[in-house]
PyMOL commands that place a pseudoatom at each C-alpha (Angstrom):
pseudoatom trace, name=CA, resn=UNK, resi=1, chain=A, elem=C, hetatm=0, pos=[-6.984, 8.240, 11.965]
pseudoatom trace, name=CA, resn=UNK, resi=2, chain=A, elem=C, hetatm=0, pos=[-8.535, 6.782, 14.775]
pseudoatom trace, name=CA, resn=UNK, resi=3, chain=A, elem=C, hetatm=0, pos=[-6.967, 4.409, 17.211]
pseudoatom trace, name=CA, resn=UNK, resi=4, chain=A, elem=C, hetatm=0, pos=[-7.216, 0.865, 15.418]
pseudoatom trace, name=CA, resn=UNK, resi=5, chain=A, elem=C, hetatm=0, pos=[-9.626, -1.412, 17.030]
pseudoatom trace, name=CA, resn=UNK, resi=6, chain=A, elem=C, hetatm=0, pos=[-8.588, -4.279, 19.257]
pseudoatom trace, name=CA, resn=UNK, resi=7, chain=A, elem=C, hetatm=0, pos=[-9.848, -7.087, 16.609]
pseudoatom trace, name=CA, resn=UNK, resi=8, chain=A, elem=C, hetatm=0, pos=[-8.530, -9.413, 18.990]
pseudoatom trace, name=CA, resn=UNK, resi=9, chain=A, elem=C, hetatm=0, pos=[-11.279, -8.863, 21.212]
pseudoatom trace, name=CA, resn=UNK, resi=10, chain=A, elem=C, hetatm=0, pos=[-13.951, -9.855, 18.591]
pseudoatom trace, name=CA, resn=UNK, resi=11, chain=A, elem=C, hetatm=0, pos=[-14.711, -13.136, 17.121]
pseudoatom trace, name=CA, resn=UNK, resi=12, chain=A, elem=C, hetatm=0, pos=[-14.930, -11.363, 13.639]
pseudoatom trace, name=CA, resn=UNK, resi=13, chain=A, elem=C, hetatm=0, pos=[-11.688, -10.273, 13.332]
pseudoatom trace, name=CA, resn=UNK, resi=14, chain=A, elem=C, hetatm=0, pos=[-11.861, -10.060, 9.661]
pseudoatom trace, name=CA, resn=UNK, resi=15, chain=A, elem=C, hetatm=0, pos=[-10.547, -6.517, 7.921]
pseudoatom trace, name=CA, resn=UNK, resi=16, chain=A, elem=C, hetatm=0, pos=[-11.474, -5.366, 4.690]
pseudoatom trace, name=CA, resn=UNK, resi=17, chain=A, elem=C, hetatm=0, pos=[-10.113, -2.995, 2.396]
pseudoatom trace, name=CA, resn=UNK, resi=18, chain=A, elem=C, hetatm=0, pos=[-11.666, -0.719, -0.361]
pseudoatom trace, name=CA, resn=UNK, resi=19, chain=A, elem=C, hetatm=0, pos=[-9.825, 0.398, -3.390]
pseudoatom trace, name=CA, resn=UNK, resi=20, chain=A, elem=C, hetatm=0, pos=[-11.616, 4.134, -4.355]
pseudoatom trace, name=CA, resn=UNK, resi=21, chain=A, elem=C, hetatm=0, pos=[-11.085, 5.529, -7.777]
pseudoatom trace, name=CA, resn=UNK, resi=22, chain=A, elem=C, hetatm=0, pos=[-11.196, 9.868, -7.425]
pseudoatom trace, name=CA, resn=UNK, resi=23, chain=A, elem=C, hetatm=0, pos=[-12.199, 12.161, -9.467]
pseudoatom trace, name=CA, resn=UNK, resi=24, chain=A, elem=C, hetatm=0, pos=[-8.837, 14.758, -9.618]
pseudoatom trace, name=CA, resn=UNK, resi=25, chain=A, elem=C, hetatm=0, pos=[-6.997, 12.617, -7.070]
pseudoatom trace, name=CA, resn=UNK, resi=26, chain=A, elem=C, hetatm=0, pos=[-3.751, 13.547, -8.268]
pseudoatom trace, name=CA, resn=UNK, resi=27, chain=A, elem=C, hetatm=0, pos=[-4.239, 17.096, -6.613]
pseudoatom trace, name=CA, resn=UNK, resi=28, chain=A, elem=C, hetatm=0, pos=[-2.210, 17.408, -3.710]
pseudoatom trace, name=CA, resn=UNK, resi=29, chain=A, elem=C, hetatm=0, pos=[-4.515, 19.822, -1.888]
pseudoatom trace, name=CA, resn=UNK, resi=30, chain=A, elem=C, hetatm=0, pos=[-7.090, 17.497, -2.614]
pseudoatom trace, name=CA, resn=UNK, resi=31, chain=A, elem=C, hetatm=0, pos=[-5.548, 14.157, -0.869]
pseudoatom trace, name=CA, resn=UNK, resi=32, chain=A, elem=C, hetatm=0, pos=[-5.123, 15.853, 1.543]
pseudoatom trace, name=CA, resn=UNK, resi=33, chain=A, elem=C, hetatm=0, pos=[-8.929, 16.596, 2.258]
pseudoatom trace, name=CA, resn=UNK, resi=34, chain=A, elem=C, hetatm=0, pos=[-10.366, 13.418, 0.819]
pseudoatom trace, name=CA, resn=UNK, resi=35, chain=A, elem=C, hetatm=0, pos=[-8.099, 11.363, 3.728]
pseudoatom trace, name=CA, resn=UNK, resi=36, chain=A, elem=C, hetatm=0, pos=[-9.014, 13.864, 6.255]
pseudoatom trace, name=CA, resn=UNK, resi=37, chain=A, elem=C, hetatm=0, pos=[-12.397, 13.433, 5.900]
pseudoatom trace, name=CA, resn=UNK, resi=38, chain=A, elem=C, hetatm=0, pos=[-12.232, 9.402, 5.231]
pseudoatom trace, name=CA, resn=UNK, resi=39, chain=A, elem=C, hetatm=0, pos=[-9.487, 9.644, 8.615]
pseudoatom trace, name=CA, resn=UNK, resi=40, chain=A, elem=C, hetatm=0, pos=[-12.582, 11.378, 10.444]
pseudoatom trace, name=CA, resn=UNK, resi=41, chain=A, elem=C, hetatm=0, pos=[-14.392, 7.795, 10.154]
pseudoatom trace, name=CA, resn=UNK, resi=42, chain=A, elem=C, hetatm=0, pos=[-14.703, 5.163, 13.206]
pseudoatom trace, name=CA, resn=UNK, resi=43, chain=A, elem=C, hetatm=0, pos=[-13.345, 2.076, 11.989]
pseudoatom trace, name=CA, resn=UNK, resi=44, chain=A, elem=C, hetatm=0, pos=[-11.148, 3.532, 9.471]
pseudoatom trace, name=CA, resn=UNK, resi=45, chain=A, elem=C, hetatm=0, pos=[-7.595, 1.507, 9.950]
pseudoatom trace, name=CA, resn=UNK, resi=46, chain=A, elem=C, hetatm=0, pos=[-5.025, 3.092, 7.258]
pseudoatom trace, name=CA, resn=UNK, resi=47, chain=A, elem=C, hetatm=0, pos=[-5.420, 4.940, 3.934]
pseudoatom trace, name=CA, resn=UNK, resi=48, chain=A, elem=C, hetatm=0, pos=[-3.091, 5.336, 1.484]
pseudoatom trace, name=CA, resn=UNK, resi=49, chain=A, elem=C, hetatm=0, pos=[-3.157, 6.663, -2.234]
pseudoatom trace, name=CA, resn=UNK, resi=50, chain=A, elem=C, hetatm=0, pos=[-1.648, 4.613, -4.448]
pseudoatom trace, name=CA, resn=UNK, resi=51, chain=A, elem=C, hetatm=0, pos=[-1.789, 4.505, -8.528]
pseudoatom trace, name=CA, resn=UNK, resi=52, chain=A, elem=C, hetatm=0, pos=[-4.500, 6.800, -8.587]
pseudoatom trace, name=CA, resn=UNK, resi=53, chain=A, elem=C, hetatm=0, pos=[-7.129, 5.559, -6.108]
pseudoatom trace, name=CA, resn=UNK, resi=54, chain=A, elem=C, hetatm=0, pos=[-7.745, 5.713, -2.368]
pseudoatom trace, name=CA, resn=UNK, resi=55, chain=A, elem=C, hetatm=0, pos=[-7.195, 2.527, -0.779]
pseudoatom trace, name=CA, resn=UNK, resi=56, chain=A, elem=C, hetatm=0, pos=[-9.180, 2.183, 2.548]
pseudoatom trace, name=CA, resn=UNK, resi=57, chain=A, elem=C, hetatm=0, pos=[-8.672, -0.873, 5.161]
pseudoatom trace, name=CA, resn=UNK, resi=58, chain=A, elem=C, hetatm=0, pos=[-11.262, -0.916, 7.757]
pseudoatom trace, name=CA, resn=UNK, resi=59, chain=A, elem=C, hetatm=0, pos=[-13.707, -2.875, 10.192]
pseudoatom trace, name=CA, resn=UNK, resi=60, chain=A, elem=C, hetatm=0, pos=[-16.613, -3.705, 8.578]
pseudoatom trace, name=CA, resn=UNK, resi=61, chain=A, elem=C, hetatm=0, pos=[-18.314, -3.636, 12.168]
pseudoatom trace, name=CA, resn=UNK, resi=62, chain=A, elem=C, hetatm=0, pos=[-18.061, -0.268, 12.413]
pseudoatom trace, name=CA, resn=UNK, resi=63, chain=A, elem=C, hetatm=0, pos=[-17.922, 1.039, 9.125]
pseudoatom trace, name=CA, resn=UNK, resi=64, chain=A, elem=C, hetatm=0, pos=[-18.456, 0.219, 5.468]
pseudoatom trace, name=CA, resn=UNK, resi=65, chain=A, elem=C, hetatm=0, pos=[-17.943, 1.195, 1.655]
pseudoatom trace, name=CA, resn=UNK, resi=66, chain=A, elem=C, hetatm=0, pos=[-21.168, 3.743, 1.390]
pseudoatom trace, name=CA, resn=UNK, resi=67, chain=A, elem=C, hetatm=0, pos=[-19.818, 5.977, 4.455]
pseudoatom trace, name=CA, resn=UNK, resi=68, chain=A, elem=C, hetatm=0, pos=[-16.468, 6.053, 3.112]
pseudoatom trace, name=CA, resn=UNK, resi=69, chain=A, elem=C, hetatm=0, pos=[-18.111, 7.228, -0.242]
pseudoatom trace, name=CA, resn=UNK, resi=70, chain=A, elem=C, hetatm=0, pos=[-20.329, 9.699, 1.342]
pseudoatom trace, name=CA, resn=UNK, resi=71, chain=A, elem=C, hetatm=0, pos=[-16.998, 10.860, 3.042]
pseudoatom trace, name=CA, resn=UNK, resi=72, chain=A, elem=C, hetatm=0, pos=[-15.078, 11.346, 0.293]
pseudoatom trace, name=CA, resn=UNK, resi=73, chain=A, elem=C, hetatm=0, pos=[-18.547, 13.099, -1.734]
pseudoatom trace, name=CA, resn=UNK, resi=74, chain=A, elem=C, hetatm=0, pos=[-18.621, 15.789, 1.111]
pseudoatom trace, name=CA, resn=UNK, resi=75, chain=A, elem=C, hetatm=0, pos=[-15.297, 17.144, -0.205]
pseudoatom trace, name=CA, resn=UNK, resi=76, chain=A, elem=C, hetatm=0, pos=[-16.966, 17.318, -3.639]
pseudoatom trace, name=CA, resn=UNK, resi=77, chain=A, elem=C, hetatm=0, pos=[-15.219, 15.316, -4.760]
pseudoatom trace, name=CA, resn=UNK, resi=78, chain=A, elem=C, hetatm=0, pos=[-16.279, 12.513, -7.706]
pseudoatom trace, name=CA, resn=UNK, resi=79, chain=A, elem=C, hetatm=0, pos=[-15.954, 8.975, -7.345]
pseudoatom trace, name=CA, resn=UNK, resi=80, chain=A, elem=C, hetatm=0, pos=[-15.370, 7.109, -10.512]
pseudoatom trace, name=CA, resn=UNK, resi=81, chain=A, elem=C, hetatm=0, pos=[-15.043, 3.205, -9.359]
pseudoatom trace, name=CA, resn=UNK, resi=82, chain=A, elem=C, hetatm=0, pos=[-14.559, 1.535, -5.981]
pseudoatom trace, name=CA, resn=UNK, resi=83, chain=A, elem=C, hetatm=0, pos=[-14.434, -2.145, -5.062]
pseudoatom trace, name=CA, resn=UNK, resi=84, chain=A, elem=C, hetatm=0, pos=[-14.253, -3.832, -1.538]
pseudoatom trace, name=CA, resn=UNK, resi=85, chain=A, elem=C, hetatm=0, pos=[-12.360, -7.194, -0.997]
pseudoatom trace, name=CA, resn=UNK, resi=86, chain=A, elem=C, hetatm=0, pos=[-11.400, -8.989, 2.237]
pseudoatom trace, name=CA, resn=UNK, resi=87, chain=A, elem=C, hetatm=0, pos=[-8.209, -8.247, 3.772]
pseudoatom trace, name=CA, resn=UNK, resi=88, chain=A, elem=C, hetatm=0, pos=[-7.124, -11.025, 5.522]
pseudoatom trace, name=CA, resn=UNK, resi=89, chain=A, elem=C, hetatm=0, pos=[-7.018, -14.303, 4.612]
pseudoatom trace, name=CA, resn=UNK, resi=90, chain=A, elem=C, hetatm=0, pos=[-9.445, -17.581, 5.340]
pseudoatom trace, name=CA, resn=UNK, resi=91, chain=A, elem=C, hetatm=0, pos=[-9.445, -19.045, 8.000]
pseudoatom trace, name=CA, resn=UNK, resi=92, chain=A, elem=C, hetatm=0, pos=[-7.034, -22.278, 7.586]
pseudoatom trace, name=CA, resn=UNK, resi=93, chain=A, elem=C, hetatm=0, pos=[-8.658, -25.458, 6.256]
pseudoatom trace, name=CA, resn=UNK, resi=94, chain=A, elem=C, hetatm=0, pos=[-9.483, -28.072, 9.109]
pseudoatom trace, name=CA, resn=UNK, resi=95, chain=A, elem=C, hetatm=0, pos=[-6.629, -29.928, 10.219]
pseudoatom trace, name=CA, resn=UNK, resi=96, chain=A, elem=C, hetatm=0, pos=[-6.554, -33.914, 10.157]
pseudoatom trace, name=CA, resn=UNK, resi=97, chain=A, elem=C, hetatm=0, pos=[-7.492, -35.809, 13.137]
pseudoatom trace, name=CA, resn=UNK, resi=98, chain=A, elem=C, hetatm=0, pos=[-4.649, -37.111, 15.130]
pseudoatom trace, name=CA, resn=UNK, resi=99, chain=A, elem=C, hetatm=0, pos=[-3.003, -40.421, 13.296]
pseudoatom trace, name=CA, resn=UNK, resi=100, chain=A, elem=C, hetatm=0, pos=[-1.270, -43.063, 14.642]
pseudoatom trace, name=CA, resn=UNK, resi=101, chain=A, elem=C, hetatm=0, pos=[2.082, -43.904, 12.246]
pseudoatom trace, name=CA, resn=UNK, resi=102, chain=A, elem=C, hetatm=0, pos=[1.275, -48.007, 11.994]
pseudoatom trace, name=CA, resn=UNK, resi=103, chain=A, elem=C, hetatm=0, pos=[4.478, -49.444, 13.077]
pseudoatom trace, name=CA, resn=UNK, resi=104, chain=A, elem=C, hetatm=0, pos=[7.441, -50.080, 10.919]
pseudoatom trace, name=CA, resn=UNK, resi=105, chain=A, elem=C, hetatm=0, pos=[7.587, -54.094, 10.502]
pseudoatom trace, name=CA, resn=UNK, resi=106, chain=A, elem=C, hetatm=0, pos=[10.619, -56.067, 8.849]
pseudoatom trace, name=CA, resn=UNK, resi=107, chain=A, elem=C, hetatm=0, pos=[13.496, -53.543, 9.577]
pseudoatom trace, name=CA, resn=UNK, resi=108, chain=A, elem=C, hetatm=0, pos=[17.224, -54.892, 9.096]
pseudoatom trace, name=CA, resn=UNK, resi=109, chain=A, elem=C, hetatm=0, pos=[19.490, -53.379, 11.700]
pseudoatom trace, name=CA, resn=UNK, resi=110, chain=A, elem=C, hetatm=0, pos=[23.334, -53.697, 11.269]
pseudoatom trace, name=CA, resn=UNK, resi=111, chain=A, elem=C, hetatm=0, pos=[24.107, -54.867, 15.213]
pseudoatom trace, name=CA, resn=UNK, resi=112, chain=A, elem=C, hetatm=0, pos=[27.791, -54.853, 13.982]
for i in range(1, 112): cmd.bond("trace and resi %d" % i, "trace and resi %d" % (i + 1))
show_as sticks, trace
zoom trace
């Protein structure tokens, strides 16, 4: 894997993940050459294999779903399925404009 990209430094810091369905994925000799080759990739972020499929998080700046495909097809291998999703979350919903609490009127103190 490549060194993971300083998202800080972008205003799109948004990562997305792909989950791959593989042909023969169980194979051992296999994983090993589909996440070399998908590893190979600028942009690529982590990969791990998980319930039979290849999941992918990368920048979608400087990569995307098709590449990672064509990646994984240059091993001959098959994909079956594969489905991209965001990975991090929305940005947070605007926040209120400052408020003033009103003042607290008709208070009883005990001056005891």
């Amino acid at each position: 894997m490549r060194e993971k990209p300083d998202q800080a430094d972008s205003p799109l810091s948004e990562t997305m993940a792909a989950r791959i369905e593989i042909k023969d994925i169980g194979d051992p000799s296999r994983q090993k050459e589909i996440t070399d080759a998908v590893e190979a990739l600028e942009g690529v972020i982590e990969i791990k294999i998980a319930k039979g499929a290849l999941h992918v998080s990368y920048d979608p700046l400087t990569t995307n779903q098709k590449k990672i495909e064509e990646a994984i097809r240059s091993t001959g291998s098959t994909v079956k399925a594969a489905a991209t999703d965001r990975e991090t979350p929305h940005p947070d919903p605007p926040r209120q404009a400052n408020v003033k609490q009103a003042p607290v009127e008709n208070v009883q103190r005990d001056d005891s």
